[in-house]
BAMI-191624 format. One record per residue (C-alpha): residue number from 0; x, y negated, z. Coordinates in steps of 0.5 Angstrom, whole numbers. Layout:
N
 resi    px    py    pz
  NUM     X     Y     Z
...
//
This chain:
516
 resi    px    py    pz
    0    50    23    -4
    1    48    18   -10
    2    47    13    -4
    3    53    14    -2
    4    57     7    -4
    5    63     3    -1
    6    61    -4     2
    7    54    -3     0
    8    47    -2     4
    9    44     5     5
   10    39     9     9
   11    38    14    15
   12    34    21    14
   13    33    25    19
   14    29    32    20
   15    26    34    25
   16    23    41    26
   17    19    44    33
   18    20    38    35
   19    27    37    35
   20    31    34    31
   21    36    38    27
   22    39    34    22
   23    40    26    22
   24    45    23    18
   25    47    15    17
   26    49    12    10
   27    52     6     8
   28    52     0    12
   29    47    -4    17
   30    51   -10    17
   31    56   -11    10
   32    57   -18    14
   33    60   -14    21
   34    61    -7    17
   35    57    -3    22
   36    55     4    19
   37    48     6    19
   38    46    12    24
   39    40    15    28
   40    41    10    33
   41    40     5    28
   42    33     1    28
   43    30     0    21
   44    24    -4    19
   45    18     0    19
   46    14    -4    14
   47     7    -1    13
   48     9     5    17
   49     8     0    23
   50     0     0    22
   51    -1     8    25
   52     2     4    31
   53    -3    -2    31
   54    -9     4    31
   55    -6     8    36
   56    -6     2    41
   57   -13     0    38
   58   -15     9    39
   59   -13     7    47
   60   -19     1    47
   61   -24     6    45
   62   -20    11    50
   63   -22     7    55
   64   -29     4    53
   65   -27    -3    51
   66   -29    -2    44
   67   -33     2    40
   68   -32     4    32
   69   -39     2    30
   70   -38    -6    33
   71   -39   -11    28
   72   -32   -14    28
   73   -34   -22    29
   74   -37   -20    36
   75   -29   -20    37
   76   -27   -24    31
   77   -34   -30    32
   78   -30   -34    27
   79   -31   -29    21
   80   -38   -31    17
   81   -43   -27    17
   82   -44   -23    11
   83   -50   -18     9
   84   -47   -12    10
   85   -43   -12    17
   86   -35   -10    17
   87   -35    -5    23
   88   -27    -3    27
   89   -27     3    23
   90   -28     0    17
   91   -21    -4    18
   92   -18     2    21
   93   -20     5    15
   94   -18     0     9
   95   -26     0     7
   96   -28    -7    10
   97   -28   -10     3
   98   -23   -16     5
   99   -18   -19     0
  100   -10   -17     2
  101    -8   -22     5
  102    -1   -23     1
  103    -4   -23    -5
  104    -8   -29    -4
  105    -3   -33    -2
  106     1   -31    -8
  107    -4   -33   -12
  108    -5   -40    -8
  109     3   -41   -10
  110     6   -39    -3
  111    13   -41    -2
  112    15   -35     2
  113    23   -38     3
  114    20   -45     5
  115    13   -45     8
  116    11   -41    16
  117     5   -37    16
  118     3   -33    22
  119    -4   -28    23
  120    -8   -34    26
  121    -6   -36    18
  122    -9   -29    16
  123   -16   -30    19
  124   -17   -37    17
  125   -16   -33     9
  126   -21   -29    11
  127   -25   -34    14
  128   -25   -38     7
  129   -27   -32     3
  130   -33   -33     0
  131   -36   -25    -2
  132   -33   -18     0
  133   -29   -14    -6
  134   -34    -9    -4
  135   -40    -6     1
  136   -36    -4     7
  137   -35     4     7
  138   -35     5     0
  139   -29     5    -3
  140   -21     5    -1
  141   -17    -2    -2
  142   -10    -1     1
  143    -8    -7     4
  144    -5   -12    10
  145   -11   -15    12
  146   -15   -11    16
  147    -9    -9    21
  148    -7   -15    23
  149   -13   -17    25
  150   -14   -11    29
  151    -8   -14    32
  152   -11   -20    34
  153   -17   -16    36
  154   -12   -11    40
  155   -10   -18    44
  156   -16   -20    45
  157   -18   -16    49
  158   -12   -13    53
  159   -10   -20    54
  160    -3   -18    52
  161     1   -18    46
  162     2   -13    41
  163     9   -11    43
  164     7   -12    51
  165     1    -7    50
  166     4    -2    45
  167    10    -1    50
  168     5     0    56
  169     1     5    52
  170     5     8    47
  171    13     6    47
  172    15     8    54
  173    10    14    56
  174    13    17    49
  175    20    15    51
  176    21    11    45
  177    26     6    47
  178    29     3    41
  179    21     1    38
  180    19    -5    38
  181    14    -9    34
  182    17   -16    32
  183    12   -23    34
  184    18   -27    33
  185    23   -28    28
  186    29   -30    34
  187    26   -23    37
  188    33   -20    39
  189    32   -12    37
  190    39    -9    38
  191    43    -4    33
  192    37    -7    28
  193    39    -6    20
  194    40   -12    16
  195    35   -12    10
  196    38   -14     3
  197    36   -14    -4
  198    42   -13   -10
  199    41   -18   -16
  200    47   -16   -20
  201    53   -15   -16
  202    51   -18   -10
  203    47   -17    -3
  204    43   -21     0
  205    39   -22     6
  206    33   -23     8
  207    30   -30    10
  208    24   -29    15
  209    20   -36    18
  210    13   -32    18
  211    12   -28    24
  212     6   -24    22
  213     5   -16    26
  214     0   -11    26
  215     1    -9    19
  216     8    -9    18
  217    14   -12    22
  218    15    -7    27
  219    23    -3    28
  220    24     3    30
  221    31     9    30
  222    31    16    27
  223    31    19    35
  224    26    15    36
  225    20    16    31
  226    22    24    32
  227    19    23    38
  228    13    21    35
  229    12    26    30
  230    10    30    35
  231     3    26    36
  232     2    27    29
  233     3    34    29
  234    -2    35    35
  235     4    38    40
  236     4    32    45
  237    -2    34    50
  238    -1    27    53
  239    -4    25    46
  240    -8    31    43
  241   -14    27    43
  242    -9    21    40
  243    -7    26    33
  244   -16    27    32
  245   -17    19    32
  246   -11    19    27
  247   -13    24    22
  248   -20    23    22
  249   -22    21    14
  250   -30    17    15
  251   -30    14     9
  252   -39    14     8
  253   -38    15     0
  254   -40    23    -2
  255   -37    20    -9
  256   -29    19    -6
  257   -26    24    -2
  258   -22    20     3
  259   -14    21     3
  260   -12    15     7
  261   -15    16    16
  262   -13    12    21
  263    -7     9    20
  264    -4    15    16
  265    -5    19     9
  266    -7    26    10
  267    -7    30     3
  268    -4    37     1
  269     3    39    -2
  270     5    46    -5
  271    -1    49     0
  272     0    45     6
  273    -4    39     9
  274     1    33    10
  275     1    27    14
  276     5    22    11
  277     5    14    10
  278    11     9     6
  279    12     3     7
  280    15    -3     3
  281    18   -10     5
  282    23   -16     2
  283    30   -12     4
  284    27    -4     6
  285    23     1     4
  286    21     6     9
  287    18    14     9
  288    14    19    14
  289    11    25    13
  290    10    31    17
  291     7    38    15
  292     5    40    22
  293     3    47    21
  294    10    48    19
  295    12    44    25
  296    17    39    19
  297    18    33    18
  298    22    27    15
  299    24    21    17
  300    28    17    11
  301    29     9    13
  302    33     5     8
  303    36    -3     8
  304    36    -4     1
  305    30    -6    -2
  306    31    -1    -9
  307    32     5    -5
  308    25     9    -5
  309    26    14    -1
  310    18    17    -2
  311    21    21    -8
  312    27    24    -4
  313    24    26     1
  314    20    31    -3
  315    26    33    -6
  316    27    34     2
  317    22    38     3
  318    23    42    -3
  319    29    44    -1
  320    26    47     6
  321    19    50     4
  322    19    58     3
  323    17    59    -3
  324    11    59    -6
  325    10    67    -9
  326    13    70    -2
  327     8    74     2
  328     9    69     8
  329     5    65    11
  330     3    60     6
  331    -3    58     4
  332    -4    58    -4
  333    -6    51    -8
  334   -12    53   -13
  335    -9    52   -21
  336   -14    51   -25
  337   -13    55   -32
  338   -16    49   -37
  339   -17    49   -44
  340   -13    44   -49
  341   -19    43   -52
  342   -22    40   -46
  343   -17    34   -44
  344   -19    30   -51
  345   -25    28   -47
  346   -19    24   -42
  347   -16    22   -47
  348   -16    14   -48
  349   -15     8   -46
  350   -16     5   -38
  351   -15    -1   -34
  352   -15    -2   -26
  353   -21    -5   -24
  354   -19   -12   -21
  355   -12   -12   -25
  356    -9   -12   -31
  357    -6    -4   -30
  358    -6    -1   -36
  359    -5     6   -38
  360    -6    11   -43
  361    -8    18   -42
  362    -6    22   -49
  363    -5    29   -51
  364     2    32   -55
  365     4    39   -56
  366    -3    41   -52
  367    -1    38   -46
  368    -4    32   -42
  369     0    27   -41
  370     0    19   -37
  371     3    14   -40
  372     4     7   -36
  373     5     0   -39
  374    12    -1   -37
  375    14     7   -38
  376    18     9   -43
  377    16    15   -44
  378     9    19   -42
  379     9    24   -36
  380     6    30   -37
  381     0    33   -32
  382    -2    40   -30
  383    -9    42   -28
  384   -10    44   -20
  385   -18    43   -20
  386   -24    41   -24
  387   -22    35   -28
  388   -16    34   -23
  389    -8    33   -25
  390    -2    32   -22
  391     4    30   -24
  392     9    36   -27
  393    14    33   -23
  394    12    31   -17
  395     5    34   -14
  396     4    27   -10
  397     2    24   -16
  398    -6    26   -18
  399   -10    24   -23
  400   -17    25   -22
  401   -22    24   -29
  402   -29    26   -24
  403   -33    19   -26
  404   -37    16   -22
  405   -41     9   -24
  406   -36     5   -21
  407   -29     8   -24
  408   -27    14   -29
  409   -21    16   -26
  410   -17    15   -19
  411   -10    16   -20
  412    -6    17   -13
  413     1    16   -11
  414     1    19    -4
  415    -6    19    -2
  416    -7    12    -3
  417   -12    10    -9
  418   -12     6   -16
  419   -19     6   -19
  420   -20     5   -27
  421   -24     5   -32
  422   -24     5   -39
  423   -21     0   -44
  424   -21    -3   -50
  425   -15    -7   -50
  426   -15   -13   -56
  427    -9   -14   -61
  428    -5   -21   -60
  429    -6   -24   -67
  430   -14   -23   -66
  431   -14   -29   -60
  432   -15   -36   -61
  433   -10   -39   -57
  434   -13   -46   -56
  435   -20   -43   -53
  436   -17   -42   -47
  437   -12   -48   -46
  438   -15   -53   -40
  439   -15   -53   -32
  440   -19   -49   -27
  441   -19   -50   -20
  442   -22   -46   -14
  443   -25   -48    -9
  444   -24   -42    -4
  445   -16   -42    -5
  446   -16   -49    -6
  447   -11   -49   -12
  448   -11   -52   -20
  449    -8   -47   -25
  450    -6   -51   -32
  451    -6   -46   -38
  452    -2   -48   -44
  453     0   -46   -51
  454     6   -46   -55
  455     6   -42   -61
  456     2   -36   -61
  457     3   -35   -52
  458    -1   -37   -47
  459     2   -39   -42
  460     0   -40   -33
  461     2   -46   -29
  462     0   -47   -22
  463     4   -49   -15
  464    11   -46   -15
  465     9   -42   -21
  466    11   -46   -29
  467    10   -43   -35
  468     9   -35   -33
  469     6   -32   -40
  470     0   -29   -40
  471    -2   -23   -45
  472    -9   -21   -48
  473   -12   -15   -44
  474   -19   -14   -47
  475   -24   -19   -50
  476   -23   -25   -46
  477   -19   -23   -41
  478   -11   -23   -40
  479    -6   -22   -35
  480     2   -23   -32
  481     3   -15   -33
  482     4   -15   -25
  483    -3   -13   -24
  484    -7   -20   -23
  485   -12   -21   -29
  486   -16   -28   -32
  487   -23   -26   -34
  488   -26   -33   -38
  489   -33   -33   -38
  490   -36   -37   -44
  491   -43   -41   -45
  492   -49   -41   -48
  493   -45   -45   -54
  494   -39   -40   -53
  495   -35   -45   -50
  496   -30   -43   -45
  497   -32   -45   -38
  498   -28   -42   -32
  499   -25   -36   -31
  500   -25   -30   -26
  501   -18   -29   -21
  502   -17   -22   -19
  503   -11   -18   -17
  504    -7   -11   -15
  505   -14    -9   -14
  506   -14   -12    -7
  507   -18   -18   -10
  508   -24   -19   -13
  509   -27   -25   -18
  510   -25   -30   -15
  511   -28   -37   -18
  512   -25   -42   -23
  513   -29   -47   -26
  514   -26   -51   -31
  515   -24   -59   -31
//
């Protein structure tokens, strides 16, 4: 096994079929510090995969007629401003309120993760401040943190309890999920929980937590334990058949996008078959689930290493388990459109994530589609499966989607969740006037001045906690840190600099700097 290393931190993976687990395994260690081994009873952080969770709970307050989909969620959340266009629950539930990510914008501020606290009471103040939404409500897809930590603080508000003290009420005890639990404080004991490490060269570190934000994240569980709620997703749980509905419906109200991410979890297609699926990432794990409830299987893979990415392996997995394609079972068969090698040229060109600086080139060689990344070292070939639509030869979760509409000319989806490009024009380096855009710039929303700086032919970023970043030239005007944060300036009616616009990870959109 390539995870399978002396002294070092690991992973769990179990499968489960019917309902039953057939297969768990532990490798490396929970504790390099005490050197526990990890097993399926070994409690993982969940990371994102926590957010079904805060649904759920969310799912038993519609259940008992507290709460309605269609609220306006300042009749829970009054603090919040009023806007034009109103944010409903579903909204929230679905990643389509239009409010910032939470993380990003504290990024962005200058954020000291290791020294400063931050709690969900500090995630509505954020939103709170936000001077206009990324988008109307409903229309288009932005994964991010924000919206489900205020369901949990909804959730409390009207239960009257904590998140943890419901969810256990609601949904942990009655499924016999003993060892799940969500973390409100970071002294909260969670027995047999995995350290988290991250490895910088030859050595393991651990992960410092003085932030107690939940509802998004921040939630443990074992490989028995989540077993036990496969069967919710795969609709064989009578107590909470209606449960698996709420969770699986998609209601995003744009015609133009199908929606892949539903409630707390992403449904899409793998070799035929409906998947139910959701990751998660944090500092010290990284998290997978999916599920094909018509094959009734599903994996469960949970890692204490940062660097291990455990979506891809547990597609590895399913290969390994799923019949083959062409045998006369009972598998439903994917569409492949033949395409035309003369028609790919009208997708090849240069794009840019809107409200980052991503970039990606579609090109073609030897008569085949290929993506290439900024970061990639090579391009990565494409296969047709629907009109205008592609997926990566080597991993079908991966889709590239050329249908345009006015807001975007491709959709590129890892896993479900979207990233939204347009076409670009990128500029050269020599072509840019450095000193144009030397000064500071402050904004009010986010209560911070970033100074940029020339040395050379580099422009160069300093705000709080942050000195001298290079930034590189994007399109005309703009530039970018080449981790998906984008500096659009805005010039006079003499052509002068005057400010600039902060968007970032696609989750943030316009936010304004005015030069001093």
């Amino acid at each position: 096994m390539r995870y399978e290393k002396p002294n070092s931190p690991g992973l769990s993976i179990g499968i489960v079929q019917n309902n039953k687990l057939i297969y768990s395994k532990g490798i490396g260690c929970a504790s390099l510090e005490y050197n526990i081994k990890n097993s399926d009873s070994t409690a993982f952080s969940l990371a994102s995969i926590a957010k079904q969770f805060t649904a759920a709970c969310l799912w038993t307050l519609v259940r008992d007629g507290k709460i309605s989909l269609e609220d306006d969620i300042r009749k829970h959340l009054p603090e919040l401003p009023e806007r034009k266009q109103s944010i409903k629950i579903k909204h929230l539930l679905n990643h389509s309120s239009g409010l910032s990510n939470y993380h990003t914008l504290m990024a962005l501020k200058g954020f000291d993760y290791d020294l400063e606290y931050y709690d969900n009471e500090t995630v509505l103040e954020l939103a709170c401040k936000q001077k206009k939404l990324n988008h109307v409500p409903g229309t288009k897809t932005v994964y991010g943190n924000t919206s489900y930590t205020l369901l949990a603080l909804i959730i409390e508000r009207i239960a009257q309890k904590n998140l943890q003290e419901y969810a256990k009420t609601e949904l942990f005890d009655p499924l016999g999920m003993n060892h799940t639990q969500i973390r409100l404080e970071n002294q909260s004991l969670i027995r047999n929980k995995a350290v988290g490490y991250q490895q910088k060269g030859n050595e393991f570190l651990q992960n410092p937590r003085i932030q107690k934000s939940y509802g998004a994240g921040s939630m443990a569980s074992t490989i028995t334990d989540m077993a036990k709620w496969l069967s919710v997703l795969n609709g064989t749980n009578l107590q909470f058949k209606k449960l698996t509905e709420f969770l699986t419906t998609c209601d995003n109200s744009n015609p133009n996008e199908k929606a892949n991410y539903a409630r707390g979890v992403m449904t899409d297609n793998y070799n035929g078959y409906k998947t139910i699926s959701h990751s998660g990432y944090g500092w010290g794990g990284q998290s997978q689930l999916i599920t094909l409830p018509e094959k009734q299987l599903g994996i469960i893979i949970l890692t204490n290493l940062e660097s291990i990415n455990p979506t891809p392996l547990s597609y590895e997995i399913l290969n390994l388990l799923l019949p083959a394609k062409n045998t006369k079972s009972e598998t439903k068969k994917t569409v492949v459109i033949k395409s035309n090698p003369r028609q790919f040229k009208q997708f090849v060109g240069q794009y840019k994530e809107i409200n980052s600086d991503m970039k990606m080139e579609i090109l073609m060689e030897n008569d085949t589609l290929k993506a290439k990344g900024s970061q990639a070292k090579k391009a990565i070939a494409l296969k047709g499966y629907e009109k205008e639509k592609f997926h990566r030869i080597a991993n079908e979760s991966v889709k590239y989607d050329f249908n345009q509409t006015q807001d975007h000319d491709l959709i590129i989806r890892f896993g479900g969740t979207p990233f939204y490009f347009k076409r670009a024009v990128f500029v050269q380096p020599e072509t840019i006037q450095i000193q144009e855009f030397v000064g500071d710039y402050h904004s009010e929303e986010l209560d911070v001045t970033y100074h940029f700086s020339k040395n050379g032919n580099q422009l160069f970023l300093s705000y709080k906690n942050n000195e001298n970043q290079p930034v590189t030239p994007v399109q005309k005007d703009e530039f970018g840190n080449n981790r998906r944060t984008l500096y659009h300036f805005i010039r006079d009616e003499n052509q002068n600099i005057k400010s600039f616009l902060l968007s970032s990870e696609g989750t943030v959109q316009n936010i304004l700097f005015i030069k001093k």
